[in-house]
C-alpha angles and dihedrals in degrees: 000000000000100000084057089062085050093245117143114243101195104188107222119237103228110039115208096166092310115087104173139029112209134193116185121219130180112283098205127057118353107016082240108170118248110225086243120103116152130162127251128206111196119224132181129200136176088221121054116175119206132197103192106299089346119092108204112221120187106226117189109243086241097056094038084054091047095054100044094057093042107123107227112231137177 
């Protein structure tokens, strides 16, 4: 999905609980790059819930903090 929007997903070597970087660029016209990058950790589960076009997702208050308060870099 997000190569279709033209945005780089760089896997990170060493995974501690973050598996890609991405940087978004336009995806029409010039590939000019879009001042948004964030970090995305994949995870897999036998039982998604769904609430119309939302998936609910349970995240553990420590990991939630950690994210949040991750610098972005590169």
């Amino acid at each position: 999905m997000l190569n279709d929007l033209n945005w780089v997903c760089n896997p990170l070597i060493e995974d501690f609980g973050i598996d890609f970087h991405v940087k978004a660029f336009e995806s029409t016209g010039r590939r000019r790059v879009l001042p948004w990058k964030f970090y995305v950790q994949v995870k897999g589960t036998t039982n998604l819930r769904r609430d119309g076009a939302t998936v609910l997702f349970n995240i553990d208050t420590a990991h939630l903090r950690d994210w949040s308060e991750s610098l972005l870099s590169g």
